[in-house]
N, C-alpha and C positions, 0 to 999 in steps of 0.2 A: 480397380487397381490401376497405377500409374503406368504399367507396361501395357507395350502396344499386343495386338493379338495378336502378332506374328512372332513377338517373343516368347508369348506364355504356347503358340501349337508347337515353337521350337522345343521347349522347355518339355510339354508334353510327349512328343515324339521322343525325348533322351530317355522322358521315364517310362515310357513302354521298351523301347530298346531294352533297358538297363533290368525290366522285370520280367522282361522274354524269356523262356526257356533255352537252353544255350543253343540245341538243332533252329529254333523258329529264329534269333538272333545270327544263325550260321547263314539261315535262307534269306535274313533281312539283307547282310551287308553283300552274300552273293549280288542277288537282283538290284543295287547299287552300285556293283563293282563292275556292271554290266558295260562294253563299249557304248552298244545302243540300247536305249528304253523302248516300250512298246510307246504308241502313241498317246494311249490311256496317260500315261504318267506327265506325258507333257501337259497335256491340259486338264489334268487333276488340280497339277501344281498352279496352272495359270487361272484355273475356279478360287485356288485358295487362298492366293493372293489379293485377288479381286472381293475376297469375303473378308479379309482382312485390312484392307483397305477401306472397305465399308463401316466396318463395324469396328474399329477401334478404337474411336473417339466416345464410342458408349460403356465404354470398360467400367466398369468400379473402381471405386478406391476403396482400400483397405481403411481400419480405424485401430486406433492402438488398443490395448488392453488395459492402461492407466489414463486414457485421455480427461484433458477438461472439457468444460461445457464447447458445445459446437460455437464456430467465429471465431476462436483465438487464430488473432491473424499469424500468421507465421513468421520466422528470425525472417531480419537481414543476409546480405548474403547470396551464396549460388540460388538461383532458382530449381527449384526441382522441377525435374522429368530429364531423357535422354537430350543430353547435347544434338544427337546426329540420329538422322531415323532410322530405323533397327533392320538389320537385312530380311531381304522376303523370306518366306517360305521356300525351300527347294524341293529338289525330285527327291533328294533323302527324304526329307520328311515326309515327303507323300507316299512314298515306298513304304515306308516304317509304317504307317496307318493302313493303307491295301494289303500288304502281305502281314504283318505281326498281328490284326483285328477283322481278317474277315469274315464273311458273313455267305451262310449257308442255309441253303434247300431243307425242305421237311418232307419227304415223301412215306405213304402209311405208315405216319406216326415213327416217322426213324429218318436220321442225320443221310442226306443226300450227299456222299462226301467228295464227289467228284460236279458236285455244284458250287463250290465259289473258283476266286480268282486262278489261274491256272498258276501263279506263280506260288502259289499261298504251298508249297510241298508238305512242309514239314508240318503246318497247322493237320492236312491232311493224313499225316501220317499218325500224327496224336490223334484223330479222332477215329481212325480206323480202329485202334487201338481201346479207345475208353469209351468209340459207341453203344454199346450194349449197358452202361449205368447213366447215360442220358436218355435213350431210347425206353427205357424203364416207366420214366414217369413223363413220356410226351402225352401219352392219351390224357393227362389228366392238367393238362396244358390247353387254355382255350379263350378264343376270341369273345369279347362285351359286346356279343351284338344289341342293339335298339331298335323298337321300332315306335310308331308314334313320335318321330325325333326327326332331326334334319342330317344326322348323319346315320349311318347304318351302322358303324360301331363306334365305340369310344375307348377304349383300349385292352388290356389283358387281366386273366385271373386266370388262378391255380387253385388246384383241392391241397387244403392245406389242414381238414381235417374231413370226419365223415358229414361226410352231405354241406360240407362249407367252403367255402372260396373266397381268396382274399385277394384284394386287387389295392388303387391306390384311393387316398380320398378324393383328391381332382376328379378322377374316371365318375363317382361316388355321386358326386355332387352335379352333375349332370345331371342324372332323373333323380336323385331321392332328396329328402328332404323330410325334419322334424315333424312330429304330431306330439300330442297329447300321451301317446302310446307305445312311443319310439319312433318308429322312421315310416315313413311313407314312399311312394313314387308318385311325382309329379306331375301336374298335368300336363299331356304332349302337344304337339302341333295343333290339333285341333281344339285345343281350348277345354274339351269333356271330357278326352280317354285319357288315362294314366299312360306316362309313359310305360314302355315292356320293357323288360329286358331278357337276353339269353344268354346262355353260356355255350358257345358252337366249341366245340372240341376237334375240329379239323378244320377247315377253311386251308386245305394244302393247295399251292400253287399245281397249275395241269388239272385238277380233280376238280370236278362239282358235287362230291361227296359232303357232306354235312352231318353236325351230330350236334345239336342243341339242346340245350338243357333249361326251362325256365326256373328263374330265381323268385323264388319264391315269398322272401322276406330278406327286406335288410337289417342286419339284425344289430350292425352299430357304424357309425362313420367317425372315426377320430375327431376330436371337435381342432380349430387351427391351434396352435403348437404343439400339439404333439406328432408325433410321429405322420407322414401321407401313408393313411392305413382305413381299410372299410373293411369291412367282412360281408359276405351275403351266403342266403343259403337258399338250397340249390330244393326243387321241387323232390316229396317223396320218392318219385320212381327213380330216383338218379344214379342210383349203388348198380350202375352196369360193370360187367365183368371187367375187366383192366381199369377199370376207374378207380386209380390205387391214389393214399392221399401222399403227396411226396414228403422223402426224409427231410428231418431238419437237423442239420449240424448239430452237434452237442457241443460246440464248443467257438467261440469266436474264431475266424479263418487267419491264418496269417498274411501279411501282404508278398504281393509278387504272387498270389496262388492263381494257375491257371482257371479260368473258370467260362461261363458259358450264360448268357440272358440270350431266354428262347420267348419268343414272343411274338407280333402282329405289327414290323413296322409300319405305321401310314405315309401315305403321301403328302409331306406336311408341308404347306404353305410356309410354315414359319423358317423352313428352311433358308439360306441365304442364297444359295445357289444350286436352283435346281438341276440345274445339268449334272455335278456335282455329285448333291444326291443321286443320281440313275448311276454314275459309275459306281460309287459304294454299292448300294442296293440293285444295282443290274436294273434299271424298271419296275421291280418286281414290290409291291404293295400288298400290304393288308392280308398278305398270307403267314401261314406260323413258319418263321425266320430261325435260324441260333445260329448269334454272332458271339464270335470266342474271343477270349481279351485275357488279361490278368490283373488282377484286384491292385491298385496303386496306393493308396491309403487306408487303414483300416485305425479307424477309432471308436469310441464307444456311442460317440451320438450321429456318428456317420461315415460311410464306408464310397470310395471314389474307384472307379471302376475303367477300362480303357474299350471293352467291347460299344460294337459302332450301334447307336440307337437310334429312335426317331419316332415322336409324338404316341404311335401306335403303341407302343413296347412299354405305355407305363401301366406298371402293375405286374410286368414280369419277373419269375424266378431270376437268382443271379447262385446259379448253381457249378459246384465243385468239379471239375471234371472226375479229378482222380476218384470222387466218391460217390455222384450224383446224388449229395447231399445240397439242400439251399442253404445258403449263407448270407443271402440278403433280400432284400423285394426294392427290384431298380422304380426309379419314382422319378428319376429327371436328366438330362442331358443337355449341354450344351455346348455345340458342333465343335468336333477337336481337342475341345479345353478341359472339359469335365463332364462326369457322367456319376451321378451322384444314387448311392441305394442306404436302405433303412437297413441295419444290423441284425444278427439273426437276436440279439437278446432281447431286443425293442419288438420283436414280431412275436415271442413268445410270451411277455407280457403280456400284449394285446390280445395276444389268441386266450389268455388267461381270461380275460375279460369278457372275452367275447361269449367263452365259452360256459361263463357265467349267464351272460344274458341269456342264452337255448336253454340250461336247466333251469333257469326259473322264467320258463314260457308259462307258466300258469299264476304267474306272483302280480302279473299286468295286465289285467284283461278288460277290456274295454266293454264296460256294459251296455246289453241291450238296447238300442234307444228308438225300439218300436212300444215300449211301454211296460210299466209293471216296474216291480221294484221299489228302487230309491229311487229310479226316474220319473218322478214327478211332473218334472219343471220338462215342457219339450223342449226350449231351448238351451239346455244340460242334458250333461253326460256324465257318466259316473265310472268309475276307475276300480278296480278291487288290487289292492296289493298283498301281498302273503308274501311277508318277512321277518319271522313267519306270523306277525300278529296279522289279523286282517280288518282293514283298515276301510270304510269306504268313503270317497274325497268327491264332492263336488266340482267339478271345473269346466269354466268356460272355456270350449274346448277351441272355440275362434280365437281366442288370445293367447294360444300358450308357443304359438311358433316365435314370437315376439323377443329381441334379443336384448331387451335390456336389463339389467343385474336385478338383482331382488335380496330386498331384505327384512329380516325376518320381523315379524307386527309384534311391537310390545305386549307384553302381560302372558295370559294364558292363550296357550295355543287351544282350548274348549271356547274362545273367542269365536261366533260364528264366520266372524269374518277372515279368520286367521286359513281358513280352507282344510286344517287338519286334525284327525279325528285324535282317539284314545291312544296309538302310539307315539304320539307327538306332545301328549300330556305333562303338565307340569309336575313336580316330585311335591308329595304329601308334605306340609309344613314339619318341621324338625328334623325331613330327613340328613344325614352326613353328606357333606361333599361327594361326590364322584369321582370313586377310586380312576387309577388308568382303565383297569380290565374294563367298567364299566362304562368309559369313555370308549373304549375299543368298539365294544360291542355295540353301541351306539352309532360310531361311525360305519360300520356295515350298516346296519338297519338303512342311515342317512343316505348311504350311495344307493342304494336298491331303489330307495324312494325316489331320488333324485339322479337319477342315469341318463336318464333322456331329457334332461332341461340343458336345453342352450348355451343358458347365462350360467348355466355354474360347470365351471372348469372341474374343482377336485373339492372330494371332501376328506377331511383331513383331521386324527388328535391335536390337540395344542392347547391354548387356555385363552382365555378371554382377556381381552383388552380394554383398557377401559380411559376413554380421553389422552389414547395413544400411548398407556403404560401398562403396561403388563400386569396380572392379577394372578392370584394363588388358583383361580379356580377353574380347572377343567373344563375343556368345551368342546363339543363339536366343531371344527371350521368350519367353512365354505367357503370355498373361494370363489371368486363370479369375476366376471372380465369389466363389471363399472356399480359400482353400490350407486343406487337411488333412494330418498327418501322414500318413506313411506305411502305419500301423497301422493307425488310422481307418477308411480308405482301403478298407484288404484287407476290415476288418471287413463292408463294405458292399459288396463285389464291384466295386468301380471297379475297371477297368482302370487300374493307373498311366500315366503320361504319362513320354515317350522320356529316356532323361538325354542321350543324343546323337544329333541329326541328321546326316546326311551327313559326322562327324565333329568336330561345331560342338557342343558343350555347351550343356545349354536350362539358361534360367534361369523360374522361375513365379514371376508375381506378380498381386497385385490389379488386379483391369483399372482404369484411369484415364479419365475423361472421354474423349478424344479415344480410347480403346477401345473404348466404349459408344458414340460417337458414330459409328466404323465411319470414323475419320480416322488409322486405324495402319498402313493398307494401301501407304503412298508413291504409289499410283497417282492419288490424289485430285488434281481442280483444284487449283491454286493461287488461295487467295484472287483478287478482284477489287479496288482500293483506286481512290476514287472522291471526285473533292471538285470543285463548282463554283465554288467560292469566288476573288474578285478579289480580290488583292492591294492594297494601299492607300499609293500612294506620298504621297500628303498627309498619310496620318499614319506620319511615319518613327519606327522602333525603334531609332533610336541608342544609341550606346554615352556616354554620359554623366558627368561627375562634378556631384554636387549637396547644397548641404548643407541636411541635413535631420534629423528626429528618427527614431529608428528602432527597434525594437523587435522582435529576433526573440527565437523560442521554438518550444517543443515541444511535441506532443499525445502520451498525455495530461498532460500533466505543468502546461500553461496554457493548455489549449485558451479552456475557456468564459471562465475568468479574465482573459484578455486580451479575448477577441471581444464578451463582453457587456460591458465599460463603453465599447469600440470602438463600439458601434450605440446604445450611451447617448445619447455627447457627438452626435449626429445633430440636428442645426437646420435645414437648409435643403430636403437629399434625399440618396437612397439609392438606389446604383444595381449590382446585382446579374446575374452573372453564374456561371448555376451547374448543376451533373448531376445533384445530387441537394437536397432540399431539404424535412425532414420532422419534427426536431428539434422536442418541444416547448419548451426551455426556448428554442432559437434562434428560433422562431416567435414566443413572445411578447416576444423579445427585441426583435426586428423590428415590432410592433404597439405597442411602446410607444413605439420611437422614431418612427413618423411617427405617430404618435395626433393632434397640431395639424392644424389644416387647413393652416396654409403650408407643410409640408413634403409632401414628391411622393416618391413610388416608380418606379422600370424596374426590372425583371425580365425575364434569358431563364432559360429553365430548359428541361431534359430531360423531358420529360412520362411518366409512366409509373414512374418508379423505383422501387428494390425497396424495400420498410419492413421492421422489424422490431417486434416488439412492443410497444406505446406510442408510435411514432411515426405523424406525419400521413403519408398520401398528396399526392403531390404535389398534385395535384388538390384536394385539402382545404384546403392551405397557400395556394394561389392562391384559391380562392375566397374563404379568410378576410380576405386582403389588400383583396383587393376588392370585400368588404362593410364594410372598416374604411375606406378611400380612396377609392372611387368611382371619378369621372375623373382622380383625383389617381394613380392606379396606371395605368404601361404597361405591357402586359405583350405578348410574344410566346412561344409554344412554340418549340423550337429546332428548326429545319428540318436532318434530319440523313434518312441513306438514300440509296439511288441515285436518287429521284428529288429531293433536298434538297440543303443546303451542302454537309454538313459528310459525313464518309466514314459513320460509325457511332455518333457519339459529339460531346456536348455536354460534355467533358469538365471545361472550367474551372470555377477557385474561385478568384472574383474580387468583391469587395466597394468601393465606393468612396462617400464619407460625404463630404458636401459640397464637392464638388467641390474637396479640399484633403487630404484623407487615403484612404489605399489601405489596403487587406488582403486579401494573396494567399497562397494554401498549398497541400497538397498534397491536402486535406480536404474532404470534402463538408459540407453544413450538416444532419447526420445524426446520433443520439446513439451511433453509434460513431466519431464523426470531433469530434462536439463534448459530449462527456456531461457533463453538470452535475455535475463532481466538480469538488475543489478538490484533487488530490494532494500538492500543496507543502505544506498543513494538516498533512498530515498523512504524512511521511514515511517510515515504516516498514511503512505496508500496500501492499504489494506485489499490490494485487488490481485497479489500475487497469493497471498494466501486462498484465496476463492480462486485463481482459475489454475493452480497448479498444484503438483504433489509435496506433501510431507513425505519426505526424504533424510537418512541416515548416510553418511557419506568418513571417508575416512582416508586420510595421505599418511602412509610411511615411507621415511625414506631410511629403508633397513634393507644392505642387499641380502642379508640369509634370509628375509621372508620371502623377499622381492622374487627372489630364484627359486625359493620352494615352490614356491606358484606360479611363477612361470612354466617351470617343469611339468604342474599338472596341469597345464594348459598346450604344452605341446605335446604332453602323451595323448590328451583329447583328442588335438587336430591327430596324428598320424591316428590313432584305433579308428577316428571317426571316417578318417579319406577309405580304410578297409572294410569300414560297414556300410548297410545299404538306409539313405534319407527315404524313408517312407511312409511319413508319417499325413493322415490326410489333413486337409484344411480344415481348419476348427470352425463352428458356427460362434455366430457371434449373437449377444443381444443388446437392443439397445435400449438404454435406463432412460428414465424422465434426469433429465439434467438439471435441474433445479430445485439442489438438496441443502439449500442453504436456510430452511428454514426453522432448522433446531437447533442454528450454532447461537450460542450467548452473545451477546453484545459486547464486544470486549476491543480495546485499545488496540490495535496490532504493533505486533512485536515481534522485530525480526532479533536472531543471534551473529555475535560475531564468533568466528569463529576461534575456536581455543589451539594454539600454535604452542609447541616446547621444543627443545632438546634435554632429553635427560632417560634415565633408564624406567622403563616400562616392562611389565608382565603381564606377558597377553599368550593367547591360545588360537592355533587358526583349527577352522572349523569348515571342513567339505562335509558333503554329501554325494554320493550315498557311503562314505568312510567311517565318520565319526562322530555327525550330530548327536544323535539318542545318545550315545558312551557320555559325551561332556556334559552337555546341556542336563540330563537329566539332575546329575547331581551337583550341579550349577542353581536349579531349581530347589531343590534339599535341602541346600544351603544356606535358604536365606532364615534368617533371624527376626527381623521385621515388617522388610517392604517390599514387594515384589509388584512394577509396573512393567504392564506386558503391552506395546502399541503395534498392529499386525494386521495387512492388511486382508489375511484371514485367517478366523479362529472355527475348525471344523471339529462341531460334536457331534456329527450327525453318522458320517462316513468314516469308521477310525477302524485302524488298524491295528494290529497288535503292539508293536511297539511307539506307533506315536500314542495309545492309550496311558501307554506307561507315561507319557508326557503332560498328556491330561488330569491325569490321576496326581501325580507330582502337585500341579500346580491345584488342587481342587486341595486335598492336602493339605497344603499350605492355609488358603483360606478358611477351612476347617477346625485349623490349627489357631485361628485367629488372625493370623499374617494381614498386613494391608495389602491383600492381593486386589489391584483396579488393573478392568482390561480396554481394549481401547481397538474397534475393530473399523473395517473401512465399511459407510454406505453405501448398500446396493439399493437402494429405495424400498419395493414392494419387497422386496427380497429379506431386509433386517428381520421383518416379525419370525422368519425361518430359523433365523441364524440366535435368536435372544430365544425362544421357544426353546430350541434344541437346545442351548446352553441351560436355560432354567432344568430341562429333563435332566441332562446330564449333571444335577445340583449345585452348579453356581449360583453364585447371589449375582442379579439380576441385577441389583441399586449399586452394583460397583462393576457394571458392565456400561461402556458408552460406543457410540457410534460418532464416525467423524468422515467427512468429505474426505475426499482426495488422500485419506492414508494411504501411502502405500511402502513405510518403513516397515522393516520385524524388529524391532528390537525388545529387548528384557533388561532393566535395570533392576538389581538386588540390592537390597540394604543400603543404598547410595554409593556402595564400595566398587562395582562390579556391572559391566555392562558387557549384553552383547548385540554388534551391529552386523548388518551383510542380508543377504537377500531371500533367507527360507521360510516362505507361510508356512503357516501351521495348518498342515494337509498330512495325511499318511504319504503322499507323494513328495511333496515337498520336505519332509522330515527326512523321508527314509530312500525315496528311489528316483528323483531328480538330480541335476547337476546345482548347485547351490553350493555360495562360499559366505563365513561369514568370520566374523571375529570375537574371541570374549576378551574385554581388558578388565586385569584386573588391578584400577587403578582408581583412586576414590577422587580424581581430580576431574580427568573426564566421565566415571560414570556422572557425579557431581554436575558436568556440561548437560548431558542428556536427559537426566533428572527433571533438570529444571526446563528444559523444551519440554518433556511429557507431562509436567504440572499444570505448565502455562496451555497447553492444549485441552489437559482434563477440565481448567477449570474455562474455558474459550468456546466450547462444545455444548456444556452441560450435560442434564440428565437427559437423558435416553428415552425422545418421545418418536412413536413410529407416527409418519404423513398417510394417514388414508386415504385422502383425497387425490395423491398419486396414481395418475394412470398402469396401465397394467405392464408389464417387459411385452419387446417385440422380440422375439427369438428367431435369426435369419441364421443364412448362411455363407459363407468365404464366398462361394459364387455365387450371389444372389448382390443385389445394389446394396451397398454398405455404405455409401455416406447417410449416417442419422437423420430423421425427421428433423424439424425443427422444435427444439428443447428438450433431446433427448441426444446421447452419448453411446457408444459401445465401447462393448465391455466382452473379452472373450467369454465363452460358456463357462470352460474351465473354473476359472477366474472367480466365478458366481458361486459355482457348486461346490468350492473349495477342494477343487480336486489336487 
């Protein structure tokens, strides 16, 4: 990210202030409001400075959620980053971090409460108060000691079921390590012995008390994208008295909830300033610590947390005060800015999993290989499975740690070289296809078989593909993280992967995000969809005719070309409503038009959004505003999240210029949604189409609309300055960029745009108000043709009411309708998104995939369009901020018609790229500028949330 680290510890310190409980807030700004500081504070502050000085120039940058391929150089124009260097760090902030998150003593297995900071009052007086439901499940709280290793422990684990312990995969991956048979421990120091490992259940500072537990077996390690998660289980005799396994939330936490990670900070090297470190942590290392904080974002794929952490502490609970229930498993920290844990719903999955693997400890057993049997060969070993057929497999047991992808050997798997026996058999000639159910059952049988292989991510229902097209016939998936030839393959000693399970044909492919994410299982929660927001009967969305000027067009073909002399003509004010916001040519577009002092600025905006190379951070964009405006700029963060408006998303693009002209589209204010090209200049370079978005874009200048929307964009800002922004930072993934290999060969062709005066009927369209009301039977409606172009179409995650949307539009096609849809590529990610469509019984030969969509729009019968910014998500239909428009006018639908023609036939048919590398799935703090030929792409964004 483009901010320096003294902005984002600033930043952080507001949002632990702001999610303090009001007494620990009352003790912050006391010991602030102090004449004198103790001396600790002076030189906290002068550590943090000096770590902020060091480290700032290594920051991230953020990546948008619609970006083009990596290298699009940036607009002309301001240069991005701060004009002027950002102020240090002060004694507030360093107060706000010592007294609102410190960090306390464990004496016999119970909260020392008069061991941290002496100013910390009121934390102490909370914990006096709700010691006894953390004190609950300390015994069962405990240090990863090792030995055979070069350090003596590696970090923390909890009993999180009987005789199991779950810590993180980093910790994990230190001694263990794949077999044949599941997981092993690695060999130690010395080359011969395996590494040990223990579970010490005290290691309290003052005491030489001990209570170790050996681990016995690891019994799974998350493979990389999913979740930082391992389990291990802990020796027979382990079930000692108070050795209770801790509660788990039943319910996701809300943010701002007080909470507490108990755990073993180390003494970490990695730290930036060890001095620093000793003030937080007192000197005190490697003993069981609980540092107390409040949960600052809470989302589904990851949860940000303010308690003080350090290398030791991953793998520790992130447990409720008020309930001494866990709500997360902390997995990473980085000093001041973020401290990042895994969700209670992602742990109980896995614990699902895991706890699969202990009951069928008899389905894997690794035979005898002193002789007798089917061990024949001494250089083989033989495997028995029981799932429940039983199966017995040859395998070269020296080759199967090997991580390269495997696919499956042509013909019959009774092939000796195929490695699998009579469950893997092919189906008796004339059998039927394979119903689902039998697909299903198949896919269990296949994960049981396949659990401890490396190279395969997820196994998965879906259907078979064939020369990258979709086919009628059910299949096992497997996903693996690089398909190999066959030959490859042998060269390397990979055991091939089955051609048939239980009769069911596998198909292999590239795992896709929701494979990496460890969301291919069908057993997962279903989403949670979530919106506080009141409806607004005083400002009605009528359905309207009005005559007015109008002006639509298309991106990129007139993005900037319309929208900058649009925020030219600005005299009076400018009032913005919008997700992203980072463009420099749109930025100074916006600074020149309120440059006068009589003209006024509102702004809501999404805070955090992704950039890509040359563009502002949000965060920059606002601050510039409001060193140019002063009190002339209002501005609010959009209050989104479960404890916010809005479900997940500030999704609208909504612009409005003196209360008399509107500009809504489907676009963020981002240089892949508005890049300073002019393509109409210049119509035969075909390069804006490849490096920028399809976009839906639209000018009225009508003040009844103009003000209706305005109005619900400063109801937003005032509800949103009264709610709390706490929404955490989205992970991001990053796609193979270089998705241009299925688009047709076609002439490029840009549109001019269609300009009138005269009277029009048209409908405005919010969310979460009155999508589903209009839209549906807008859908109903149509007679012939229904083209639908979106840059996501989710059948996978639906909710009740965007079902009904679904349904509508299947319906139709059903009905015979020319329903064609037109969705955005995610690379490995399409076979998901077309799979799940075919389940949901769409025709498939009138589904396409296209780069860089990222319009919504639905054109009906040629008479009837509608443009604005809502995927098709149960969030985005029903509990997002999203605006859009239907006209019902056969002149412009007519305009857009003929853009979604020329695109359907520009694309082609719909082949998926195997040969695509697999998504890297990261996170907001983690280094986000993309590999080279690959993009990011919010999470969200992917899984059509």
């Amino acid at each position: 990210m483009a901010v320096a680290d003294s902005q984002r510890v600033r930043s952080v310190a507001r949002q632990i202030a702001d999610a303090s409980a009001p007494e620990v807030l009352a003790n912050i700004i006391q010991v602030q409001n102090e004449f004198e500081h103790p001396q600790w504070v002076a030189d906290a502050t002068k550590a943090m400075n000096a770590r902020c000085g060091n480290f700032s120039a290594t920051m991230p940058r953020l990546v948008d959620e619609e970006v083009g391929p990596a290298g699009v150089p940036p607009g002309p124009g301001l240069a991005p980053g701060p004009a002027q260097p950002p102020p240090p760090v002060s004694n507030d902030e360093t107060i706000v971090f010592a007294v609102g998150t410190p960090v306390f003593l464990v004496q016999n297995n119970a909260i020392d409460i008069d061991s941290a900071r002496a100013e910390a009052t009121a934390w102490r007086q909370i914990l006096t108060a709700k010691a006894p439901l953390l004190n609950r499940g300390m015994a069962s709280i405990g240090r990863v000691d090792v030995s055979n290793f070069d350090n003596p422990f590696v970090g923390t684990a909890w009993v999180i079921d009987d005789g199991l312990v779950i810590t993180n995969r980093h910790v994990a991956n230190l001694f263990a390590q794949t077999s044949g048979a599941g997981f092993t421990f690695k060999l130690g120091f010395d080359a011969r012995t395996p590494i040990g490992a223990d579970i010490d259940f005290l290691q309290e500072y003052g005491s030489a008390a001990t209570d170790p537990v050996t681990v016995e077996r690891i019994v799974w390690v998350a493979p990389d994208g999913l979740p930082d998660i391992a389990f291990l289980k802990l020796a027979q005799d382990s079930s000692a008295v108070g050795r209770v396994k801790l509660q788990l939330a039943s319910e996701p936490p809300p943010a701002k909830l007080p909470v507490a990670v108990v755990g073993y900070p180390a003494s970490d090297i990695r730290f930036s300033d060890q001095q620093l470190a000793n003030k937080i942590f007192g000197g005190i290392y490697d003993k069981k610590r609980v540092a107390v904080g409040n949960l600052l974002g809470v989302g589904d794929d990851n949860i940000t947390h303010s308690c003080s952490t350090l290398g030791g502490n991953s793998g520790s609970p992130v447990i409720d005060i008020g309930t001494g229930q866990v709500v997360a498993l902390h997995y990473r920290g980085i000093e001041f800015i973020e401290n990042d844990a895994v969700p209670i719903d992602q742990l109980k999955r896995c614990l699902a999993r895991a706890r699969g693997l202990l009951e069928n400890t008899g389905g894997v057993v690794m035979a005898d290989n002193s002789g007798g049997g089917s061990n024949q060969n001494p250089g083989r070993g033989g495997i028995t499975f029981t799932v429940p057929l039983k199966i017995t497999v040859e395998i070269d047991a020296g080759a199967l740690p090997t991580l390269a992808a495997a696919v499956p050997m042509p013909g019959s798997a009774q092939n000796p070289g195929s490695g699998f026996g009579p469950a893997t058999s092919t189906p008796p000639p004339g059998s039927p296809p394979p119903t689902r159910e039998m697909t299903l059952a198949a896919v269990r049988t296949a994960r049981a078989l396949l659990a401890n292989r490396e190279d395969v991510v997820a196994v998965k229902p879906g259907y078979r593909f064939e020369n990258g097209k979709i086919t009628d016939e059910r299949a096992v998936v497997i996903a693996v993280r690089r398909k190999v030839d066959l030959g490859a393959l042998e060269s390397r000693g990979v055991v091939p992967l089955p051609s048939y399970v239980d009769g069911v044909r596998t198909d292999v492919t590239v795992a896709s995000t929701a494979d990496l994410m460890g969301l291919s299982y069908g057993d997962e929660a279903p989403p949670a969809w979530h919106t506080s927001y009141q409806k607004r009967p005083d400002l009605p969305l009528t359905r309207r005719k009005t005559s007015t000027k109008f002006t639509v067009h298309t991106g990129p073909d007139a993005s900037w070309p319309v929208l900058g002399p649009f925020l030219a003509a600005t005299t009076k004010s400018l009032v913005v409503a919008m997700y992203d916001f980072g463009a420099v040519n749109v930025l100074n577009g916006v600074l020149e038009a309120v440059k006068n002092k009589a003209e006024t600025m509102s702004l809501v905006l999404q805070m955090g959004g992704k950039v890509h190379a040359g563009d502002f951070t949000d965060y920059e964009a606002v601050d510039k505003i409001r060193e140019e405006k002063g009190d002339k700029f209002n501005f609010a963060p959009a209050s989104i999240g479960k404890a916010g408006i809005f479900d997940s998303a500030y999704h609208i693009k909504v612009a409005v210029r003196d209360r008399a002209a509107m500009w809504l589209s489907s676009g963020n204010w981002q240089s892949s949604n508005q890049p300073d090209v002019a393509p109409l200049a210049n119509p035969a370079d075909a390069s804006a189409l490849r490096l920028y978005n399809r976009e839906w874009h639209v000018v009225l200048e009508d003040k009844d609309l103009s003000q209706l929307f305005e109005a619900h964009i400063l109801r937003d800002l005032e509800e949103a300055k009264a709610a709390p922004e706490t929404v955490a930072g989205e992970p991001l993934v990053w796609l193979p960029a270089d998705l241009t290999v299925d688009e047709a060969a076609a002439k490029p062709r840009y549109f001019q745009p269609l300009t009138d005066t005269r009277e029009i009927d048209v409908q405005p369209v919010l969310t979460p108000d009155n999508y589903i009301d209009v839209v549906l039977p807008f859908i109903q409606s149509a007679k012939s043709t229904i083209y639908f172009q979106n840059q996501s179409f989710n059948t996978k995650t639906v909710g009740d009411d965007y079902r009904k949307l679904l349904d509508a539009l299947l319906a139709q096609q059903k009905a015979g309708r020319d329903v064609r849809i037109i969705f955005r590529s995610f690379g490995p990610d399409d076979r998901d998104t077309i799979s799940s469509a075919k389940d949901y019984g769409f025709d498939t030969d009138k589904i396409r995939k296209q780069n860089n969509c990222h319009t919504k729009g639905i054109v009906i019968d040629g008479e009837a369009v509608l443009v604005g910014s809502h995927n098709w998500t149960t969030a985005g239909t029903g509990f997002n901020r999203d605006a859009s428009m239907i006209f019902y006018d056969r002149d412009i639908a007519k305009f857009y018609q003929e853009v979604f023609l020329y695109d359907w036939d520009r694309i082609g048919p719909t082949k998926i790229d195997e040969s695509l590398p697999m998504p890297i799935v990261v996170t907001a703090a983690n280094e986000t500028t993309p590999h080279p030929g690959y993009v990011a792409v919010p999470l969200s964004e992917i899984l059509g949330r």
